[in-house]
N, C-alpha and C positions, 0 to 999 in steps of 0.2 A: 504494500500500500504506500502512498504517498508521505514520505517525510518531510516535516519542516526545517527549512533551511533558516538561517540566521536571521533575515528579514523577516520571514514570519513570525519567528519567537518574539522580535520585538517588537513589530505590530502590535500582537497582542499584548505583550505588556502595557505599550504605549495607551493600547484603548481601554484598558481593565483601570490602567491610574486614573485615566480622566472620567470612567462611568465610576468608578469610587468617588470623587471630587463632588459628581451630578447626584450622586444619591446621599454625601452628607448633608446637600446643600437643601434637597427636598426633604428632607428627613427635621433637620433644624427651621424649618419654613421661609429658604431665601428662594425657592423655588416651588411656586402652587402646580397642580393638578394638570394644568392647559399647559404650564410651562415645559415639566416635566416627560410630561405624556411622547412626544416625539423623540426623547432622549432615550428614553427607557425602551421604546418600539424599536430602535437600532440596534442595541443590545439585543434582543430576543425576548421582554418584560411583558405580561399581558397582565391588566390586572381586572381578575376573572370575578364571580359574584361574592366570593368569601376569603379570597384570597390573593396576592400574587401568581405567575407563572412563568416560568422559567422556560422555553422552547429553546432545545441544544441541535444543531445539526448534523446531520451524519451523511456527508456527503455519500451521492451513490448508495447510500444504505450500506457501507463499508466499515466494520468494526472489527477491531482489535482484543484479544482478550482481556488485554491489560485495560483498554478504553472500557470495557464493561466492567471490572473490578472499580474501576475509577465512579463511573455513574451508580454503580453499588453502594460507594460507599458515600458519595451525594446523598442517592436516597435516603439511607440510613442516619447522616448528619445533617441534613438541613431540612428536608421533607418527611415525611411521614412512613419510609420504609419502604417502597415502592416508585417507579416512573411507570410512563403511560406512551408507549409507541404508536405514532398517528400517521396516517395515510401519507407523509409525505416524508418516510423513513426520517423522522426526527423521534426523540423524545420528550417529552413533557415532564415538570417537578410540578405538581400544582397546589403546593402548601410553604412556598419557601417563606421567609420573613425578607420584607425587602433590605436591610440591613445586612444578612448576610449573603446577597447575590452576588456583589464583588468577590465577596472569598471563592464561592460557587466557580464563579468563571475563570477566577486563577485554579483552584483546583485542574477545571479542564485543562487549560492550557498547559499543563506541566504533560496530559498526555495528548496534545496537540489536537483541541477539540474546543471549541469556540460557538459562541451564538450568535456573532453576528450575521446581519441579515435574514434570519427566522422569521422576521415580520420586517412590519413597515412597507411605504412603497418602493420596493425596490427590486432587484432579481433572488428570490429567496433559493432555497437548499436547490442544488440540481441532482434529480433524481433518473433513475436509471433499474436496469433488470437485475430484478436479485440475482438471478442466475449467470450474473457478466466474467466473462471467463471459466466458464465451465460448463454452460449449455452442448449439446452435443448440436443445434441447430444453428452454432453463431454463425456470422460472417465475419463480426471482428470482433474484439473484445472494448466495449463504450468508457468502461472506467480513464484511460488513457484522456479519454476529450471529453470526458466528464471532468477530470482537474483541471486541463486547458480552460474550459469554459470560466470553473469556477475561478480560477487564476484572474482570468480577465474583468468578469464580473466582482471578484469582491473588491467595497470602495472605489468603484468606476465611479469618476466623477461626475459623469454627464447623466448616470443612471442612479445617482442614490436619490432623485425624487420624483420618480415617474408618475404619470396619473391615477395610479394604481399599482398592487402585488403584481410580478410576473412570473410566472413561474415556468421551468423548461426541462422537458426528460428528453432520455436518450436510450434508444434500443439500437443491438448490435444482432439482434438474431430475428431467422427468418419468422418467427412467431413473434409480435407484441405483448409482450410482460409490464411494460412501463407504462401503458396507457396515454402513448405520447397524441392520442387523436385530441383528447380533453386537458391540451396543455395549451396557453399563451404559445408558443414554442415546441414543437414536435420533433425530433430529429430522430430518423433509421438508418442505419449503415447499410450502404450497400454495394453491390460493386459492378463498373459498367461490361460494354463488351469485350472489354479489354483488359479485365479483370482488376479493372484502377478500385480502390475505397474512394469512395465520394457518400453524399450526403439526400435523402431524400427527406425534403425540407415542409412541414406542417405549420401553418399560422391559422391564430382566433380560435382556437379551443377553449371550452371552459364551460362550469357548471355553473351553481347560484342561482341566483333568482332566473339568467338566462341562460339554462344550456344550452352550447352549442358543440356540432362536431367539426374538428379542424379541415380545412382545405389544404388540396395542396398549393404550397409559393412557389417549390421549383425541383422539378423529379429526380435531377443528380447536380449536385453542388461540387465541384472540386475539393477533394479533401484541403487543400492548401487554402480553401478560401473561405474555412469555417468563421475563425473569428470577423474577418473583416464583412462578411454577409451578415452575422447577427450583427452587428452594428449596425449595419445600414437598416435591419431593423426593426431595433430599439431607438433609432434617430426618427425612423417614421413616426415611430408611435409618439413617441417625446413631443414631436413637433405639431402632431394633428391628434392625437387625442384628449378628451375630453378633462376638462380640471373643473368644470361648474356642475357635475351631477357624480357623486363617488358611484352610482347605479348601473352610469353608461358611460365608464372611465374606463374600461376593461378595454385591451389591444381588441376583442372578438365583438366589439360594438363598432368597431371603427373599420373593421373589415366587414362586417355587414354593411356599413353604410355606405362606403366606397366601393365595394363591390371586389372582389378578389380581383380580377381584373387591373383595375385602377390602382391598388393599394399594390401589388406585385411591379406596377409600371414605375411608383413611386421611390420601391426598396432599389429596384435595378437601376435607376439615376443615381441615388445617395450612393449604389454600392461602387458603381463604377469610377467615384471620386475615391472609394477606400481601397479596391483591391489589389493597389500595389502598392500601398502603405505598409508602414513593420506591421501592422496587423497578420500578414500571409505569413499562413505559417510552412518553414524551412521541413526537409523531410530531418534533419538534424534537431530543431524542436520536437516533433513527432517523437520519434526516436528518443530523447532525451526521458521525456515525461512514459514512454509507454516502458524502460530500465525499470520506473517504477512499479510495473505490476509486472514480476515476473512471473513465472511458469513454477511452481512448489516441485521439491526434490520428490518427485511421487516414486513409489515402490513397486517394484513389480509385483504383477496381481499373482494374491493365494492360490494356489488349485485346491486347497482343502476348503471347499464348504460344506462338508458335512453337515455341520451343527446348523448350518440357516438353511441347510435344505431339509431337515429333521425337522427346525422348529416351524419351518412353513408349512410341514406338513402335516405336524401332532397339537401345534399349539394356534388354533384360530384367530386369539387375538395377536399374534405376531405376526399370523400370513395379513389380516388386515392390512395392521399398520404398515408393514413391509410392500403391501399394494397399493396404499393410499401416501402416504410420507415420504418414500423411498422414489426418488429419478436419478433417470437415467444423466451418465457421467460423460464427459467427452475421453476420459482418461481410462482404460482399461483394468478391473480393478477396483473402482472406486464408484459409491452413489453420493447425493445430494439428498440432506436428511431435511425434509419439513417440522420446524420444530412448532405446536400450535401452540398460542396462548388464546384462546375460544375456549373455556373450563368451565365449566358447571359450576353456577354462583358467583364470579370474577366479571368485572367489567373487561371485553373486548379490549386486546392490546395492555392491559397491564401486566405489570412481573415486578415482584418483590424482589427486595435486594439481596437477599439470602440465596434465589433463585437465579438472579443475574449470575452469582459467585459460582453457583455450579453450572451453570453453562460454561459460563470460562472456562472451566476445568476441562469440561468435557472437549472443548474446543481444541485446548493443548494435546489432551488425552488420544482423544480418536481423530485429529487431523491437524493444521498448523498452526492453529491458533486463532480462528478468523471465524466472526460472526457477520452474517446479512441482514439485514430488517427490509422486510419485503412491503409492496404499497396497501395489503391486506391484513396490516398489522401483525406478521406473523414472524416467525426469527427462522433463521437456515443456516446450518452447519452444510461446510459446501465439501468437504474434502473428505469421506469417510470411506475405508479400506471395506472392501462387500462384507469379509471375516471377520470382520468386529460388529457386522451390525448386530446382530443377537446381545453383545455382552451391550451397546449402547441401548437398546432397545428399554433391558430390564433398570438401567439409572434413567434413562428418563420418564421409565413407568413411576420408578417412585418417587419422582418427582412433579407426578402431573405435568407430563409436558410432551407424552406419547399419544396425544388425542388424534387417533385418525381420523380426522374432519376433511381436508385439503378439499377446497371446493365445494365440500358438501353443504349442504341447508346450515347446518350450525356454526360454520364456518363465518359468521355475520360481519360486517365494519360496524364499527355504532362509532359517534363522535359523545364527547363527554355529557353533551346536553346539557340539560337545565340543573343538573345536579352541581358541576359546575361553572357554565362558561356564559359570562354574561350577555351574551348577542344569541343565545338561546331562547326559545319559543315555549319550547316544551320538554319534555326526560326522553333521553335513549337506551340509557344504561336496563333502566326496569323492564322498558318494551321489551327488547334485546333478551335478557334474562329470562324472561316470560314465554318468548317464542321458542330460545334454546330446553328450557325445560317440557314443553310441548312435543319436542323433536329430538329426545335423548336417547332414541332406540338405533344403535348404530346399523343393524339389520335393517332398517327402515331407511336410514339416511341413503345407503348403498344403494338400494335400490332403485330411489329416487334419482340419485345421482348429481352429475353439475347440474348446480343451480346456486347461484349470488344473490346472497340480501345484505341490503345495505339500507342500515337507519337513522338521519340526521334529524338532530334537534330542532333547525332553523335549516330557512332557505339558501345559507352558504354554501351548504352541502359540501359540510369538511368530509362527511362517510360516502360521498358517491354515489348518495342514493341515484340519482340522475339517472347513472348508468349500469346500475345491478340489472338482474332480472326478474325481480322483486323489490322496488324500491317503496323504500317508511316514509314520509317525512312528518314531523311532530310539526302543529302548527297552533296558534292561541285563537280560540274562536270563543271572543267573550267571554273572557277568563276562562274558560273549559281548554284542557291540549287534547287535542284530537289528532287524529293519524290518517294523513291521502296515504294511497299505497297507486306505483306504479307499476307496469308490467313492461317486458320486450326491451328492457336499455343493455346495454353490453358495451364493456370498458376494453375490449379485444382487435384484433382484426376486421371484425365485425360489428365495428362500433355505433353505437344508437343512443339515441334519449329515448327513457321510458314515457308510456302511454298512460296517462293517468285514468282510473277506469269508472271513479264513481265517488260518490261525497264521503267525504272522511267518517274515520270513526272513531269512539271514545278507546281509550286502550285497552279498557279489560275486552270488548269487542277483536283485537286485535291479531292474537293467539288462534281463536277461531277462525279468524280470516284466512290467513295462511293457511291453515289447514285446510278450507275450503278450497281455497285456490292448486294446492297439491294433489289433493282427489278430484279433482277435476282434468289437471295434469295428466296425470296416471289413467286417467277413464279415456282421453283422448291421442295419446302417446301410441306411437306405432312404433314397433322394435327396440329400440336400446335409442331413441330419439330422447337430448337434450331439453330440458324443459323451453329453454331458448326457439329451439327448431319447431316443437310442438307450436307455442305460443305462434312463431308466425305462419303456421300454416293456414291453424284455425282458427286466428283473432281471438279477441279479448272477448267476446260472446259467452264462451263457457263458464270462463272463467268469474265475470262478475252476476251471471246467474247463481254462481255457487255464495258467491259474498255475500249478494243481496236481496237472496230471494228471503 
């Protein structure tokens, strides 16, 4: 992974003294509320309905064991014993004291992990395929021009106040993992006929109050002409989008309005004054940053699998897990373990600090030391020898953390909701909890198969309801929080905004619902058809007969 080199160390110090300075100063009253507020949004500071919060980044969803021992031990000293992994591979502290957030973020920086840019408007975490460098489907591996990117982007001067969050993912494999269709910025790797890496490039993505799916800007970009092409733009957007509505400030309101068209004519002006500027990147930059992630001393693969061809065979819940957790490796030898945190009574995406300490371990233990946070709240040990999986299997049974869900019904996002985050409407956490309890028969989930639910508090749609295949969304309907549900969205290849199918409902209604809509599934499903494929064959017809009859 990526190490900091001397300027970055003192970067960060340099901005830990002065956000020390900005929080004596508010803390003692030489700085109010209004004043403050944009000083602390730089930092990563949200300040949620009952408390502070802390949002740390994890570039690419890229963790170190040591950097998990480190947020372990955060939890454990400044919060409440636990962090909370949110769709956009960061973490959340959400009980700090604002008083020791400074320390907070010196702690990070000792193992090179920093919040800035987690909010604010600016280009926040760039996010990328858990599975980057070890897909057996990649074309190339994105972490390399995922640090290029972030390189350029953090403290761009032109971009620390744009009209809004931007936010940008990057997939390097022939499947989308990253969900780069629902980004400000989409970027695929791919390669021409000449077998060059170049860039297929996605603008105006995004969920919220408006979802939209990204268009394409330009179907292969020269790999050399990455940075100075996002420039050209983030200059676009800078220059013509909106600063008098935060509503329709978003980059995907200003490509609707201009028309892809026009907005693609405007990037290729600005870009052609940049693309032979030091922005172009040398195959010697390339090069330089991609030393960074090398290739792991892997081993040659066991021929003894005895024991995992025994336990697949005598012990049911291992063949599960082993079917559902366990993919396939590009390295001979080796799987890619899904680690869930979706547990029975646990808010979606949380892990105690106790928990973090033994993942690490396990990380050292059974491969090189490297954790993923995936955009599904979920964690991935990526390096795991096939002949170890049995002994891994049985430490992360007893640790709750061998839930073979991946994909399935219980597998849900839920954003913190009303329970914490003050720009909430309504609760996610309970909903969430209520549906997984509903749906705790793993013979039942299997059978059902992929299918995505995703449950957001409010119209942000931090959880993607948007684009599940099932989406929640909690909403306040005079003073009562009621729940739309939509059907048909897909964050894939296949990418879609759901179909909302009928007047909300009260929550304890909610649990039911779903269920209704499953049985309807299953009565209409032909073969081994994805709930997704069913829904569009037959419309939403059946399905809201079963909700609302």
């Amino acid at each position: 992974m990526y190490r900091y080199d001397e300027f970055d160390h003192r970067l960060l110090s340099q901005r830990i003294g002065q956000f020390r300075d900005q929080v004596a100063r508010r803390l003692s009253g030489q700085l109010d509320e209004d004043a403050f507020r944009p000083l602390r949004l730089r930092n990563g500071v949200y300040l949620q309905l009952n408390a502070y919060m802390l949002r740390v980044n994890i570039p690419y969803g890229l963790l170190s064991s040591r950097q998990l021992r480190r947020l372990a031990d955060i939890a454990e000293r400044y919060d409440r014993g636990y962090g909370h992994f949110s769709t956009r591979q960061n973490i959340q502290f959400n009980w700090p004291r604002l008083v020791d957030i400074p320390d907070m973020l010196a702690e990070l920086a000792e193992v090179e992990m920093h919040a800035m840019q987690s909010s604010g408007n600016c280009i926040r975490n760039i996010t990328a395929d858990h599975l980057a460098g070890i897909a057996a489907d990649e074309v190339a591996d994105p972490r390399p021009y995922c640090e290029i990117i972030r390189q350029w982007s953090t403290l761009h001067p032109e971009f620390s106040f744009l009209p809004r969050k931007f936010k940008i993912a990057v997939s390097g494999a022939a499947r989308d993992r990253a969900a780069v269709h629902v980004h400000d910025i989409g970027i695929r790797i791919r390669r021409n006929e000449a077998g060059e890496i170049g860039f297929h490039i996605l603008v105006g993505g995004g969920l919220g109050r408006t979802p939209v799916i990204g268009k394409t800007l330009r179907e292969f970009l020269p790999e050399a002409d990455l940075l100075s092409y996002l420039e050209a733009v983030l200059r676009v957007y800078n220059r013509y989008g909106r600063r008098d509505n935060k509503y329709k400030a978003r980059i995907k309101i200003l490509v609707n309005d201009l028309g892809i068209g026009a907005f693609a004519a405007l990037v290729e002006e600005e870009w052609q004054r940049l693309r032979h500027s030091a922005l172009r990147l040398g195959p010697a930059d390339i090069e330089r940053m991609k030393a960074h992630f090398p290739r792991p001393d892997y081993l040659p693969p066991v021929n003894d699998t005895s024991e995992y061809e025994a336990l697949r065979r005598d012990d049911p819940a291992f063949d599960r897990w082993a079917e559902n957790a366990v993919f396939s490796h590009r390295q001979p030898g080796y799987g890619i373990v899904m680690v869930s945190l979706k547990r029975s009574g646990r808010p979606t995406g949380d892990m105690r600090a106790d928990e973090m300490r033994a993942l690490a371990r396990l990380a050292e233990e059974y491969g090189f030391g490297e954790i993923r946070v995936t955009h599904r709240q979920n964690l991935v040990l990526p390096d795991v020898p096939l002949h170890r999986l049995p002994s891994l299997w049985r430490e992360l049974t007893a640790l709750d953390l061998a839930m073979p869900n991946h994909g399935l019904l219980s597998d849900i996002i839920a954003c913190p909701g009303m329970d914490y985050c003050a720009l909430a409407t309504a609760r996610s956490i309970p909903v969430a909890q209520a549906i997984a309890e509903r749906f705790d028969d793993l013979d039942y989930l299997h059978d059902i198969g992929d299918l995505s639910l995703n449950i957001s508090g409010c119209i942000n749609s931090c959880a993607h309801h948007n684009v599940a295949n099932i989406g929640i969304l909690g909403v306040d309907k005079r003073g009562q929080e009621v729940y739309q549900i939509t059907l048909g969205g897909s964050s894939g290849d296949d990418a879609a905004i759901g179909k909302r199918i009928g007047p909300a409902l009260p929550a304890e209604d909610v649990p039911a619902a779903i269920e209704g809509i499953v049985e309807a599934f299953l009565a209409e499903r032909e073969g081994d058809e994805r709930f997704i494929d069913t829904y569009r064959r037959v419309g939403d017809q059946p399905f809201k007969e079963r909700v609302y009859a």
